[in-house]
N, C-alpha and C positions, 0 to 999 in steps of 0.2 A: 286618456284624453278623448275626447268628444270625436266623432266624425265631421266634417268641414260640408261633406252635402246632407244634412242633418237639417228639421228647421229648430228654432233657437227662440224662447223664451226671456225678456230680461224682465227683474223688478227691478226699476234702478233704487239706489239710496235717497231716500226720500219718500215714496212711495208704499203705500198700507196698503195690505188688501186682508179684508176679511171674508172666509168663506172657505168652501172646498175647492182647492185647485188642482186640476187634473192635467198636463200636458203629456201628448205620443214622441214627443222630442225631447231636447235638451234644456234645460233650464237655469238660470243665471239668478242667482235672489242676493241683492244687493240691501233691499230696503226691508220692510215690515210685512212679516205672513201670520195670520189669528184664522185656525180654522184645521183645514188638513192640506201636505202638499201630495204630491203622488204621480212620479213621471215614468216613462217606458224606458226612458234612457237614462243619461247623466243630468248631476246636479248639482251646484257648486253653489255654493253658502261662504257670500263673502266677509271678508272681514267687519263691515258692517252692518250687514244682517241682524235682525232679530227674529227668532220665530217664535211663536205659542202656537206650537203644530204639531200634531202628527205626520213624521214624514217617510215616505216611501218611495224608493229609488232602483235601477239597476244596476248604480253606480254613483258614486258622488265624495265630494270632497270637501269639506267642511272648515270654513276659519273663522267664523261667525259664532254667536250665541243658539239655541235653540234650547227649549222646554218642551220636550214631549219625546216619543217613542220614535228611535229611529231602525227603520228596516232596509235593507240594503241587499238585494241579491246576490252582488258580486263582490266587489271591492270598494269599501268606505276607507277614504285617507283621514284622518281628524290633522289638522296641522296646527302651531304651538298658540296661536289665538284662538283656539275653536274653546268652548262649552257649552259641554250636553247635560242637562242635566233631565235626565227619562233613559228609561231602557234601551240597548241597543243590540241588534239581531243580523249578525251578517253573515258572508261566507268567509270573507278573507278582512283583513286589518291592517291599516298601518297608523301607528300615533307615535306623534312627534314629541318631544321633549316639551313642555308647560302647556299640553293639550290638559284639559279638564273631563274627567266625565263624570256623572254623579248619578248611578245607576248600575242595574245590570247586564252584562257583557255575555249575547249567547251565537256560539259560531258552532254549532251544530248541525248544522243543516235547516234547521227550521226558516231562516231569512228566503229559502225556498219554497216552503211548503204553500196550497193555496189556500191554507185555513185562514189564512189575514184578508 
């Protein structure tokens, strides 16, 4: 879970943003991301999320849709409404029973590396 003196992020549901989004905080995507996302901290990808992103996290947990490459430093939860469909690069995993994913799976170490 997120820290509570953290600053905080939301896209609500309804809401598009197209472009590179970058936050040093935690982040809430509720609504429409087209572009790349990429936070310092946590990232939660709600159940009505959509992305068309590249996204990059130090943590995050996903029940939402997303298309594109996910990187996760630490610990990525997929929970049983999430689908990913792009590659996915973390340290640690947890997927829930009717999670999706539709890609490659690498916990190697590389969701470390600074070559991304």
């Amino acid at each position: 879970m997120p820290s509570t003196n953290t600053q905080e992020t939301i896209i609500a549901q309804g809401v598009k943003v197209e472009g590179d989004f970058r936050s040093d905080g935690d982040v809430v995507i509720d609504g429409e991301v087209s572009g790349t996302v990429e936070t310092e901290k946590f990232l939660r990808i709600g159940e009505t999320a959509r992305i068309k992103a590249d996204v990059k996290a130090k943590s995050a947990v996903i029940a939402g849709e997303v298309q594109g490459n996910v990187t996760v430093h630490e610990m990525l939860e997929l929970l049983a409404t999430s689908r990913v469909k792009g590659d996915v690069a973390t340290a640690r995993i947890s997927v829930a029973a009717g999670a999706q994913v539709n890609g490659r799976l690498s916990m190697d170490g590389s969701a470390n590396s600074e070559e991304e």
